[in-house]
C-alpha positions as CSV (number, residue, x, y, z in Angstrom):
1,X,0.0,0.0,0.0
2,X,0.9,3.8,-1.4
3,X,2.2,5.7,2.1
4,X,-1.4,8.4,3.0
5,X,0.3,11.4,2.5
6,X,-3.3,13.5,2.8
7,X,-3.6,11.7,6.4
8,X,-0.1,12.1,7.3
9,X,1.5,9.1,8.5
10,X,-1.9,6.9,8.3
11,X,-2.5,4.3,11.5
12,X,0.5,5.3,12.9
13,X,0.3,8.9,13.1
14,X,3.2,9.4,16.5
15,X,6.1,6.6,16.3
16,X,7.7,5.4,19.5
17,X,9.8,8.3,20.6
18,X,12.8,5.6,20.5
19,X,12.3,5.1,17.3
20,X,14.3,8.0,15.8
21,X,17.6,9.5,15.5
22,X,19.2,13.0,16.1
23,X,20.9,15.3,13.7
24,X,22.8,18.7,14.4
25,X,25.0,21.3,13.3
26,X,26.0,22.1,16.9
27,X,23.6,25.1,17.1
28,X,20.1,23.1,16.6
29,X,19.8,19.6,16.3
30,X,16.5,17.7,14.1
31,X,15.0,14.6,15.0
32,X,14.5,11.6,12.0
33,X,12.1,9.2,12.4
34,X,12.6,5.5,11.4
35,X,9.8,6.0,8.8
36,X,12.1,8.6,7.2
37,X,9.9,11.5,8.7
38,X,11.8,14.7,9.7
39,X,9.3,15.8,12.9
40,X,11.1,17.8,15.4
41,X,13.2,20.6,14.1
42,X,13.9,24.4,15.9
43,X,15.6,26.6,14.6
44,X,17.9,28.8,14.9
45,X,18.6,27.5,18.3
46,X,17.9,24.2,20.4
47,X,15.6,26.7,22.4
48,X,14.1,28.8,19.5
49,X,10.7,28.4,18.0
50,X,9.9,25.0,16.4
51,X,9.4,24.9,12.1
52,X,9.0,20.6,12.4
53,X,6.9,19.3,15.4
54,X,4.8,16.5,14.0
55,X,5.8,14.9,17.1
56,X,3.5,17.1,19.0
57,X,0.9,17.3,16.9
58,X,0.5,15.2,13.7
59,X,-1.7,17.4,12.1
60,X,-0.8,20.7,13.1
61,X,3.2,20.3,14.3
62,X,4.5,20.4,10.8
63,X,7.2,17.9,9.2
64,X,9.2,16.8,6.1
65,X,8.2,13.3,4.9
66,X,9.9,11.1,2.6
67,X,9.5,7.3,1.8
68,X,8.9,5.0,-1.2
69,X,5.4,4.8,-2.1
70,X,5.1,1.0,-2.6
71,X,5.0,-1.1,0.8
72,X,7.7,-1.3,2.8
73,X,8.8,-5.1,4.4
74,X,11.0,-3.6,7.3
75,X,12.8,-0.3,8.0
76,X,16.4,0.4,9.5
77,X,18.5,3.5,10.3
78,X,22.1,3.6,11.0
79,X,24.6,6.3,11.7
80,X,27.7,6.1,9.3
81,X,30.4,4.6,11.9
82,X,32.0,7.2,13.8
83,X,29.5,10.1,12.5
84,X,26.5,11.5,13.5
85,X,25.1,10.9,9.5
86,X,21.9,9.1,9.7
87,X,21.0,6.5,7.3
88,X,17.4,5.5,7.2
89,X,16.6,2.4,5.0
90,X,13.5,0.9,3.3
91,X,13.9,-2.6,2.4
92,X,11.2,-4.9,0.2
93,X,11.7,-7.7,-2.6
94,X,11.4,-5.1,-5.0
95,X,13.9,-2.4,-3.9
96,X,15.9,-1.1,-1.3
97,X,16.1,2.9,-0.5
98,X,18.8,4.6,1.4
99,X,17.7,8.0,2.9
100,X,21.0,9.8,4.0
101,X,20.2,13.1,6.5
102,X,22.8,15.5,8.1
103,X,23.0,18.9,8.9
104,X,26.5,20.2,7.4
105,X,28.2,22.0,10.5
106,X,27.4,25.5,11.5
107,X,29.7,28.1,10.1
108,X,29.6,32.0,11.3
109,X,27.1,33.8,9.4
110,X,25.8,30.7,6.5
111,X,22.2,29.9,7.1
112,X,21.5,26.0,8.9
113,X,21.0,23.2,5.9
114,X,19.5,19.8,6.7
115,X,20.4,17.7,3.7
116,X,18.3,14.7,2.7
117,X,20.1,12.4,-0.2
118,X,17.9,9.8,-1.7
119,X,19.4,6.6,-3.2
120,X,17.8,3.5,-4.8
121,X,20.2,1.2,-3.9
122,X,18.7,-1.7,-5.6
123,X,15.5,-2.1,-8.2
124,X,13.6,1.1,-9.5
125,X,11.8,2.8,-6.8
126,X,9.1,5.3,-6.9
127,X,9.2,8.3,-3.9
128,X,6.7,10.6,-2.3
129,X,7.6,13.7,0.0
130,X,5.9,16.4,2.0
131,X,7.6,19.3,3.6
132,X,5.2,21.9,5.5
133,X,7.0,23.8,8.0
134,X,4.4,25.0,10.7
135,X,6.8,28.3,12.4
136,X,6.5,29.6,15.9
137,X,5.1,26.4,17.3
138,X,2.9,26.0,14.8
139,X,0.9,29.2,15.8
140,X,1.3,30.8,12.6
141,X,0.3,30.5,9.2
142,X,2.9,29.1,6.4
143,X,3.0,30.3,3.0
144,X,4.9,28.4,0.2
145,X,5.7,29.5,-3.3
146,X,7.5,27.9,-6.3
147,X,10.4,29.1,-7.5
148,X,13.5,28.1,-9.4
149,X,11.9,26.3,-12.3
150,X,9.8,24.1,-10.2
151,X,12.9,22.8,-8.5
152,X,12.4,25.3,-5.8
153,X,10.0,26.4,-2.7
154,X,10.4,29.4,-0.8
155,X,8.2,29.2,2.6
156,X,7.3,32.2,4.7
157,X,5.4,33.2,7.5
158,X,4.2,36.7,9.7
159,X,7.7,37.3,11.5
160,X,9.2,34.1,10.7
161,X,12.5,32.8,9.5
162,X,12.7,32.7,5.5
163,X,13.8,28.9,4.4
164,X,13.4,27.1,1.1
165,X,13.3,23.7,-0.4
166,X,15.4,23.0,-3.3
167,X,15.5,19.6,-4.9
168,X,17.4,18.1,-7.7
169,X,13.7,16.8,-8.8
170,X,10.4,18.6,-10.1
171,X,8.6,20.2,-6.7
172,X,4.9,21.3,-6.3
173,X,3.1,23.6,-4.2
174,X,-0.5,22.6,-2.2
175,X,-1.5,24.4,1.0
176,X,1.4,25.6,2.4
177,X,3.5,22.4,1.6
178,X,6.1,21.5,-1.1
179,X,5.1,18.2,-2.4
180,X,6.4,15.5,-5.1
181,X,6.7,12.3,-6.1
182,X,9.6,10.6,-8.4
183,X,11.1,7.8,-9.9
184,X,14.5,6.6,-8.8
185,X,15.9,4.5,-11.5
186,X,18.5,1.7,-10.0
187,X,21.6,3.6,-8.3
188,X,20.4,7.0,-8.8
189,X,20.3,9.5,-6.3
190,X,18.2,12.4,-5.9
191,X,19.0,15.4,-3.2
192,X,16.8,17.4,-1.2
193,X,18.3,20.7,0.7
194,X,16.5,22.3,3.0
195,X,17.9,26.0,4.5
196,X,16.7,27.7,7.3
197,X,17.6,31.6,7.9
198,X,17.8,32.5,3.9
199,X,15.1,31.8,0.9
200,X,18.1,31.9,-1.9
201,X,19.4,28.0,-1.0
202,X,22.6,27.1,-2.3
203,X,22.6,25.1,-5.5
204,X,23.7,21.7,-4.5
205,X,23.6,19.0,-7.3
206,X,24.4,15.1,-6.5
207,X,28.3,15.4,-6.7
208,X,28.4,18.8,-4.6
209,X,25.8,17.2,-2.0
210,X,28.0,13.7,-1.5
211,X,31.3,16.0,-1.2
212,X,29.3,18.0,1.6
213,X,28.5,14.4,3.5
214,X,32.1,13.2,2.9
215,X,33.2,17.0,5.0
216,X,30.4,16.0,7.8
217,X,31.8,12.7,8.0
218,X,35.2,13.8,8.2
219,X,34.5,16.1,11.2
220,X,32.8,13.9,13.1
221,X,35.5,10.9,13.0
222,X,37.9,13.8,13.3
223,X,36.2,15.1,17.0
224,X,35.8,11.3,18.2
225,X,39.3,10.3,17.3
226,X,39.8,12.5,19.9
227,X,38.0,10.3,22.7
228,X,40.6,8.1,25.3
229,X,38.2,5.4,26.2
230,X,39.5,2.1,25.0
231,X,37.4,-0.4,27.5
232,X,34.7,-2.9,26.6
233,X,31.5,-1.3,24.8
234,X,33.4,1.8,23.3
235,X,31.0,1.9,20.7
236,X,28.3,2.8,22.8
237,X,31.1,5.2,24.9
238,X,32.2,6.9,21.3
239,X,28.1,7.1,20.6
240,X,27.2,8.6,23.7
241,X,30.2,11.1,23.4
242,X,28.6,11.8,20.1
243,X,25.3,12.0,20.9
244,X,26.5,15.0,23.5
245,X,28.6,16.8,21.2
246,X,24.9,17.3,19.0
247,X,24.0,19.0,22.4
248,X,26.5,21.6,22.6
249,X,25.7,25.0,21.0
250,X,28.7,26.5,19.2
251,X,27.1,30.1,19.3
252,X,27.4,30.2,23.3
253,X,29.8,26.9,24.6
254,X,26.6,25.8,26.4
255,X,24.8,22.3,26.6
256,X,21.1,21.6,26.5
257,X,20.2,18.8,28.6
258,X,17.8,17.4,25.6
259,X,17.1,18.9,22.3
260,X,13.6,18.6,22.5
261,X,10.2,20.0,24.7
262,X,6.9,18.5,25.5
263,X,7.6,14.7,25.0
264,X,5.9,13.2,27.9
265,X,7.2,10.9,31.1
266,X,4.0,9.5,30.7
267,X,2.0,8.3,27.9
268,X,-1.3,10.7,28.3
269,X,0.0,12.5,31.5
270,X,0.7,15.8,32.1
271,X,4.8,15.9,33.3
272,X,5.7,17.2,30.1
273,X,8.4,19.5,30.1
274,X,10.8,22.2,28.0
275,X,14.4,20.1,28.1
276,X,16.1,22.7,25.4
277,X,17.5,24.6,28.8
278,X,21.5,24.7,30.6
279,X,21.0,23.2,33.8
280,X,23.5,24.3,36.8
281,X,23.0,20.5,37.8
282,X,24.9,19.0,34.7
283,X,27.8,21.0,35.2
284,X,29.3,18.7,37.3
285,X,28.4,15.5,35.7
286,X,29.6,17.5,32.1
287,X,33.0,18.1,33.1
288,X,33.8,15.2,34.3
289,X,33.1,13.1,31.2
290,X,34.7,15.1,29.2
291,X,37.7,15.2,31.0
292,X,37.8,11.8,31.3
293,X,36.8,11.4,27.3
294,X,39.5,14.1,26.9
295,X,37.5,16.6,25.2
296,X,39.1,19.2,27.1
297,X,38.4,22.0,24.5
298,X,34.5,21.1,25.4
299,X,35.1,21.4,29.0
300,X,36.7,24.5,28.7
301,X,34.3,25.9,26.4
302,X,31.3,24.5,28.9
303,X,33.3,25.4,32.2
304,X,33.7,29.3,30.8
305,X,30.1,29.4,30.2
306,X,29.2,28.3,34.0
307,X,32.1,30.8,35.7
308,X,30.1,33.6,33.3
309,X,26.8,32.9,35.2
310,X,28.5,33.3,38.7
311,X,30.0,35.9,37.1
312,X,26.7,37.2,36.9
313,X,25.7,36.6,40.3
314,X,24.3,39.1,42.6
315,X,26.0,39.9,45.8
316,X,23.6,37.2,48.1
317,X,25.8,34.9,45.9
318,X,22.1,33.6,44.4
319,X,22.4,31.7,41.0
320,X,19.3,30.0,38.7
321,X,19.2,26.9,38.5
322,X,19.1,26.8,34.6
323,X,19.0,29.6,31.8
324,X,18.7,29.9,28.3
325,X,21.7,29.0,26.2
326,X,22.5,32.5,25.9
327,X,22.9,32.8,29.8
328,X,19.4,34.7,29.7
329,X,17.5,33.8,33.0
330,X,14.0,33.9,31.5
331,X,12.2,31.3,31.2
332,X,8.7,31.9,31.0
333,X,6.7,28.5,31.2
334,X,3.6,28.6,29.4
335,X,1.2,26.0,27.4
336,X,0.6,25.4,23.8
337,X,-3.0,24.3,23.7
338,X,-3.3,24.3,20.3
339,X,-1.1,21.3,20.4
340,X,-2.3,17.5,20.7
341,X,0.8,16.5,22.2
342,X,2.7,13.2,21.8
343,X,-0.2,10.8,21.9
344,X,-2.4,12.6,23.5
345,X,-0.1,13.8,26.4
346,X,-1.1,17.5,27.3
347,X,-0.4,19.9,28.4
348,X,2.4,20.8,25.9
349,X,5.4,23.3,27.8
350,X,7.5,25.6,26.5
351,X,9.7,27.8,28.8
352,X,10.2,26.1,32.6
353,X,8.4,27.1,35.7
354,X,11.1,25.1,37.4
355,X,13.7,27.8,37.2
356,X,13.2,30.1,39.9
357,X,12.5,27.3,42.1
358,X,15.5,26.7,45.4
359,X,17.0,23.7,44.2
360,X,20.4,24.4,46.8
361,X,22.3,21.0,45.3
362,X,23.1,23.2,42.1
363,X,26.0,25.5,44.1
364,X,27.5,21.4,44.8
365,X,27.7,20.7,41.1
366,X,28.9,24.3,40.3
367,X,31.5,24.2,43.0
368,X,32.5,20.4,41.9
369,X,32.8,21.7,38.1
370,X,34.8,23.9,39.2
371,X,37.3,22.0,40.9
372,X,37.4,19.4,38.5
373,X,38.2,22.0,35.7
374,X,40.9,23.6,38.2
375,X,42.7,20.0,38.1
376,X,42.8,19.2,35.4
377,X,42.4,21.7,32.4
378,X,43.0,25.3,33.4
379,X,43.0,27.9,37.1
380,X,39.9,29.1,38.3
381,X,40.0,32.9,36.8
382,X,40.7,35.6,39.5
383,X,38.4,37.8,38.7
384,X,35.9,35.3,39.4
385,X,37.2,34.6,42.4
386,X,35.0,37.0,44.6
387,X,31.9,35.6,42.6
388,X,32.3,32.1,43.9
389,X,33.3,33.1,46.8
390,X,30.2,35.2,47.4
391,X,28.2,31.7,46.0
392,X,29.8,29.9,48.9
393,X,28.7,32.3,51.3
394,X,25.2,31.9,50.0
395,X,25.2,27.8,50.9
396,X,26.9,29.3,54.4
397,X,24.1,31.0,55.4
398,X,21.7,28.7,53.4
399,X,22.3,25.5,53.6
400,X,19.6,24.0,56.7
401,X,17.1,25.4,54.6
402,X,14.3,22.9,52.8
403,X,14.1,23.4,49.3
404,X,12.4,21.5,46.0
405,X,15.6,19.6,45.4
406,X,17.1,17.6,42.2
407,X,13.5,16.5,41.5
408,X,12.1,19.5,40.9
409,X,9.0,19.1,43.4
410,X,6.1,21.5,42.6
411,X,4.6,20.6,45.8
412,X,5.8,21.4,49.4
413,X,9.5,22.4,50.1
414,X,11.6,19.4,52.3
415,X,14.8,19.1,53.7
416,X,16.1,17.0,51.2
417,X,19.5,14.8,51.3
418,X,20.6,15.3,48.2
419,X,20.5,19.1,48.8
420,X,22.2,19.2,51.9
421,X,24.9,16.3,50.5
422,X,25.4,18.6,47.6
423,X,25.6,21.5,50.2
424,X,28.9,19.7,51.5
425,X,29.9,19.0,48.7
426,X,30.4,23.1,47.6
427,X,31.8,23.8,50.9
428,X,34.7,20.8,50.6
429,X,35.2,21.5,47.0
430,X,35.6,25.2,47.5
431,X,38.5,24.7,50.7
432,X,40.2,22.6,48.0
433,X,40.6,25.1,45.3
434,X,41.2,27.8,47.8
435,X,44.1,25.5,48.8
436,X,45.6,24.6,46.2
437,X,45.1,28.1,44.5
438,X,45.9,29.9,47.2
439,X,43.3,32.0,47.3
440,X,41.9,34.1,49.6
441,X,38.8,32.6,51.7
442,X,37.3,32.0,55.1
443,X,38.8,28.5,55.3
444,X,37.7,28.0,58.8
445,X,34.4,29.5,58.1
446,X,34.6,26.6,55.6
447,X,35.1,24.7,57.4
448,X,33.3,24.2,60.6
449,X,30.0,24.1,58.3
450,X,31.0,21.8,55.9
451,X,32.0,19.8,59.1
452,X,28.3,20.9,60.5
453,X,26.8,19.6,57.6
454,X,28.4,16.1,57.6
455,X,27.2,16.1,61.1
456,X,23.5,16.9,60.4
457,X,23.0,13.9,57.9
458,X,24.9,11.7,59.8
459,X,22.5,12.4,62.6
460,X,19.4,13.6,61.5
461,X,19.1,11.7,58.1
462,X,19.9,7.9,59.0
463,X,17.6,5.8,59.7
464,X,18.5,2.7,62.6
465,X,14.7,1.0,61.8
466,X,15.5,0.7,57.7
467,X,19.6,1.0,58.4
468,X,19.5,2.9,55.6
469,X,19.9,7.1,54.6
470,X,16.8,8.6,53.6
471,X,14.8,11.0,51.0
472,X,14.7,13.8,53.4
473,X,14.5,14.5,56.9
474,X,12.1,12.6,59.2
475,X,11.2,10.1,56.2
476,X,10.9,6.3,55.9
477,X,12.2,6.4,52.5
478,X,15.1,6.3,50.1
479,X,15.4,8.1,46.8
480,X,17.7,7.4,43.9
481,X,19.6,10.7,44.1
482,X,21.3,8.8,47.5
483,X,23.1,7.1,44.8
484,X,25.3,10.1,44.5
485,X,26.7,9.8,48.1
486,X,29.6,7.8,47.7
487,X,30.6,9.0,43.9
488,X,30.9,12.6,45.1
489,X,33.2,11.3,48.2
490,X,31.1,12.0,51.1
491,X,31.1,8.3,52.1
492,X,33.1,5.2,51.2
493,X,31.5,3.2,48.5
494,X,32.1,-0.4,51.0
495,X,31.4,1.7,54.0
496,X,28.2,-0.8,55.8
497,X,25.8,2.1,56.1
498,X,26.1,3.3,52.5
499,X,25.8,-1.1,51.6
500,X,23.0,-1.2,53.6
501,X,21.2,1.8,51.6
502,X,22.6,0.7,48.3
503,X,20.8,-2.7,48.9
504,X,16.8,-1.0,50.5
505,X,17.7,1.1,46.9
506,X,18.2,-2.0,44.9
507,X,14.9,-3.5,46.9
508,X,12.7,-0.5,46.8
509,X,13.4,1.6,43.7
510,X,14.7,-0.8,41.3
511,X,12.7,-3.2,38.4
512,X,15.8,-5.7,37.9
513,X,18.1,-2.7,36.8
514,X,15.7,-0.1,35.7
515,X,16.0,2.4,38.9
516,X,12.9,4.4,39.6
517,X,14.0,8.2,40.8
518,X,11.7,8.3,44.4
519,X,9.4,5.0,45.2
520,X,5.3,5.5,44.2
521,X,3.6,8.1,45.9
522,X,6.0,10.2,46.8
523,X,4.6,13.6,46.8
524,X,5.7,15.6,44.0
525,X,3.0,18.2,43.2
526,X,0.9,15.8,40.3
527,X,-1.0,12.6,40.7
528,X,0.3,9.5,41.1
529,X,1.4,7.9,37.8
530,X,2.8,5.1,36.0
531,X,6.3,7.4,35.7
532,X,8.9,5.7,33.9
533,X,12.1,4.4,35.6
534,X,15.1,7.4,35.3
535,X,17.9,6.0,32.7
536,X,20.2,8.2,34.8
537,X,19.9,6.4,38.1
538,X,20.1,3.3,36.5
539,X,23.9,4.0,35.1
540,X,24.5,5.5,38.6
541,X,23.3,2.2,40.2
542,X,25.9,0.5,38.3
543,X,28.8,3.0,39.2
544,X,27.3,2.4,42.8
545,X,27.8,-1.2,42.5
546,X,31.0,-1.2,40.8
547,X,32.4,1.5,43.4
548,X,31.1,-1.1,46.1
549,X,33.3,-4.3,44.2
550,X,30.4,-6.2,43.2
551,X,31.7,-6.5,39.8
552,X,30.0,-9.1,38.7
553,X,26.5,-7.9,39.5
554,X,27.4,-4.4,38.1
555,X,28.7,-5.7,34.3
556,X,25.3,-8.0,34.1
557,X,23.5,-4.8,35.5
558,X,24.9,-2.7,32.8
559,X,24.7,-4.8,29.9
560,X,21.1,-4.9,30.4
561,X,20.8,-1.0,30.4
562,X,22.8,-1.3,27.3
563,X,20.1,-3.5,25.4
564,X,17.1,-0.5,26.6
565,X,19.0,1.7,24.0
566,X,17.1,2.2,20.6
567,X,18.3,0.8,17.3
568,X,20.9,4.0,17.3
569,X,22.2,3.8,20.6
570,X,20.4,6.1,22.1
571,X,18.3,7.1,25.8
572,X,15.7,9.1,26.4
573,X,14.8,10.7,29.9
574,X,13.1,7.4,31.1
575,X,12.2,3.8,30.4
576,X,9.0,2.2,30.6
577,X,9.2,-1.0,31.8
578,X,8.5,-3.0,28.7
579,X,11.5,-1.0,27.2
580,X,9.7,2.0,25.7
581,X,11.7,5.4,26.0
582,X,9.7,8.0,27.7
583,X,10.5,11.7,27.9
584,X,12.9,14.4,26.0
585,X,15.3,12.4,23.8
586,X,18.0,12.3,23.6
587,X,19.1,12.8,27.1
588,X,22.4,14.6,27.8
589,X,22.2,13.0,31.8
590,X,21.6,9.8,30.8
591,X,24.6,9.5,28.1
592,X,26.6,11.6,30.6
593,X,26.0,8.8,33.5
594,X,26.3,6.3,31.0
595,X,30.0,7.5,30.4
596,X,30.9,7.5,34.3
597,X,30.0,4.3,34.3
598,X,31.2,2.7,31.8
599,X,34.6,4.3,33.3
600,X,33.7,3.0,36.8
601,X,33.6,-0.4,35.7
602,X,37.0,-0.4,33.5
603,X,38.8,0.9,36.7
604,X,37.6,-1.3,39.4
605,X,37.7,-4.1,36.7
606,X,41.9,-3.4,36.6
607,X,41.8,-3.6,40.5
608,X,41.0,-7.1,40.8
């Protein structure tokens, strides 16, 4: 059967969100799915308004289609090794496609190009394809009109960005949409270029359009070349690496922690949220992957960015907790209702209400970052000096305080451990630096309330009944973020009351070795729901276990997590427990913690 193109994508109108791969030009990134549907794309930046977001909206959301028109006996997409070049295949008796997709990298001042190169590698194949941008979220209007001999489409909205569709095969305009169909005779290509930011697109003809993917490919084995991890499963390492690198914005050195917004942690539910942000929080866990990948550039580029926003900093030594990539703190949350959503999930969020929120673990990561980029890249600046020192007095005076913690809770404030751990963790990483650096500081300020801290969840935040550390202060519970306690130092990974704990978290929280985040009905501001398990505390559950020399349990336990990737090696923000991805994909956390695993094992591994 002939592909629907009048009903979009026909039975299947929203594909499993795992069921897709990621392009980028390191200033926006585009999401492919397997079905050769382009259906998430934002431009200029990761946190701009969206031109593709079929994703969200099948009808409405806007995409850019292509597939054969005769049926289609099984699908595939690979990434050309060592590359971030997607390759999306159709195979049947009668022919085989090749869809090749890339986004050529970013250059100062030349508008963003997806390129889409269509190849029948075997038998004569016929092909359709649909390209409606819907701009500003789909809230406004598109206009398309044919230029170029027919071999071109200029779109345009009210206030929007101009792009155009030129093809190297005839084109036609019908309600806003360039549309075609052609014939592919056996090993003939046809190319499809899509810019974004200019309606004059650069000619680009089969030969020019192959040289352009052998330059992408080129770059991206260049950058991964770089990488030093040589252990078991460096192909899921080098992809992860990868996979982050499409998360980095070139314009501004920052990171998003997912390109995308309103995919949901819940089929139907309403915890969807705007990912296309720099968390404070990944600092930490940033740096120290790429040090240890040796992408030292990155974490220079990344750590800069950071110092900028203490920098920044009033004098109470406050920071947010994310900002835009730009460093802007404004990050107006609102809902698009004209939106469907991902299967029906609503409401969709752009912007984050989450930012002004007191989350006080971020000034731990921050301070951590910073000490790990004082080690073992370049000096803390001096004339940030007074900044971070005024941060530190901030978590001085602050740090007893409850708060919303890692999670994010939109319901009552608690005394959270993580928060108080990460609290320590600020104060001890801060003495360090002003020790090594010597620089000036209170250091016996320092301290006595780092040492007050230790004290105060040693006491007040161990439990003798569960002989375990718990959520917050005065609960009977444990929470996934405990995980962090021994791989940030505070306590020894075999020490018995952090083996205990591990173990009521492996009892409590974990589905085999998918780790839910808190246990169920813990409140958190929305109704109980069937919320996926985090990806992230599941690789940090393995680190735990490897840190704690149970080697054996820890390689089973992450070859598991491995085989929850997609078909591309990718993770989204959660796993359902029959494997689905759940949330904003790709996940920057999740490949990040996959990383510090993966490291974790190869050195305890060399102990034994």
């Amino acid at each position: 059967m002939a592909e629907n193109f009048e009903g979009g994508r026909g039975a299947m109108r929203y594909p499993p969100i795992g069921e897709h791969g990621i392009i980028g030009d390191l200033n926006t990134a585009a999401l492919v799915a397997i079905d050769g549907t382009i259906d998430f794309f934002c431009f200029p930046d990761f946190d701009s308004p969206s031109i593709f977001a079929a994703i969200l909206d099948a009808d409405r959301g806007g995409d850019f289609r292509l597939c054969p028109t005769h049926e289609v006996a099984r699908r595939q997409q690979i990434y050309l090794p060592s590359s971030n070049v997607l390759v999306t295949r159709f195979l049947s008796q009668r022919e085989i496609v090749e869809i090749t997709d890339f986004m050529p990298i970013s250059r100062d001042g030349h508008p963003a190009r997806i390129v889409r190169i269509v190849k029948a590698v075997r038998g004569q194949a016929e092909i359709a394809l649909h390209c409606r941008p819907a701009f500003d979220y789909a809230r406004k209007d598109t206009r398309a009109e044919l230029a170029g001999g027919g071999r071109i489409v200029r779109f345009s909205g009210e206030q929007c960005p101009a792009s155009s569709l030129s093809a190297t095969v005839p084109l036609e305009v019908e309600e806003g949409a360039a549309t075609g169909c052609f014939s592919l005779e056996d090993g003939e290509v046809a190319v499809l270029l899509l810019t974004c930011g200019s309606d004059e697109p650069d000619e680009l003809d089969a030969g020019t359009a192959l040289a352009l993917q052998e330059e992408t490919v080129r770059f991206w084995r260049t950058w991964i070349a770089r990488s030093n991890f040589r252990g078991r499963q460096r192909e899921m390492v080098d992809r992860s690496a990868l996979c982050l690198k499409l998360l980095f914005s070139q314009r501004h050195g920052s990171m998003v922690a997912a390109p995308t917004f309103g995919l949901p942690e819940e089929i139907g539910g309403p915890r969807n949220w705007d990912y296309r942000y720099c968390w404070i929080r990944d600092s930490a866990f940033t740096i120290y992957a790429l040090i240890r990948l040796g992408m030292t550039a990155e974490a220079t580029d990344y750590m800069n960015w950071v110092i900028d926003r203490a920098r920044e900093s009033p004098e109470s030594g406050t920071l947010q907790l994310m900002y835009r990539l730009d460093g802007a703190g404004e990050l107006h949350e609102e809902e698009l209702d004209h939106l469907e959503g991902y299967r029906g999930s609503r409401p969709v969020r752009i912007g984050n209400g989450a930012h002004d929120q007191l989350q006080l673990d971020i000034y731990g990561e921050l301070m951590d970052a910073l000490y790990l980029t004082d080690k073992h890249t370049h000096k803390v600046p001096l004339d940030a000096w007074t900044s971070i020192t005024q941060i530190v007095g901030y978590v001085v005076e602050h740090w007893h305080l409850p708060d919303e913690g890692i999670w994010e809770i939109r319901s009552q404030r608690r005394e959270f451990l993580h928060s108080r751990l990460m609290c320590w963790v600020a104060l001890d990483r801060a003495i360090r630096i002003a020790r090594h650096e010597s620089l000036p500081a209170p250091l016996e300020d320092w301290r006595a309330v780092r040492d007050e801290i230790h004290a105060d969840i040693m006491e007040h935040f161990w439990s003798e009944e569960l002989r375990s550390f718990v959520q917050y202060k005065g609960a009977d519970k444990v929470d996934a973020s405990l995980l962090l306690m021994p791989l940030v130092k505070f306590i020894s990974p075999v020490d018995p009351r952090w083996l205990s704990t591990l173990d009521l978290i492996g009892e409590r929280l974990a589905d085999d070795v998918l780790v839910h985040r808190y246990a169920k009905g813990a409140e958190d501001g929305f109704p109980e729901s069937r919320e996926g398990a985090f990806t992230i505390c599941s690789f940090w559950y393995v680190e735990c276990l490897a840190r704690a020399r149970r080697l054996e349990q820890a390689r089973l336990s992450f070859e598991k997590l491995l085989s929850y990737a997609n078909h591309l090696g990718l993770y989204s923000e959660q796993l359902d427990l029959d494997g689905s991805q759940l949330g904003n994909f790709p996940q920057a956390f999740t490949h990040l913690a996959l990383i510090s695993a993966a490291f974790a094992l190869e050195e305890e591994e060399r102990r034994t």
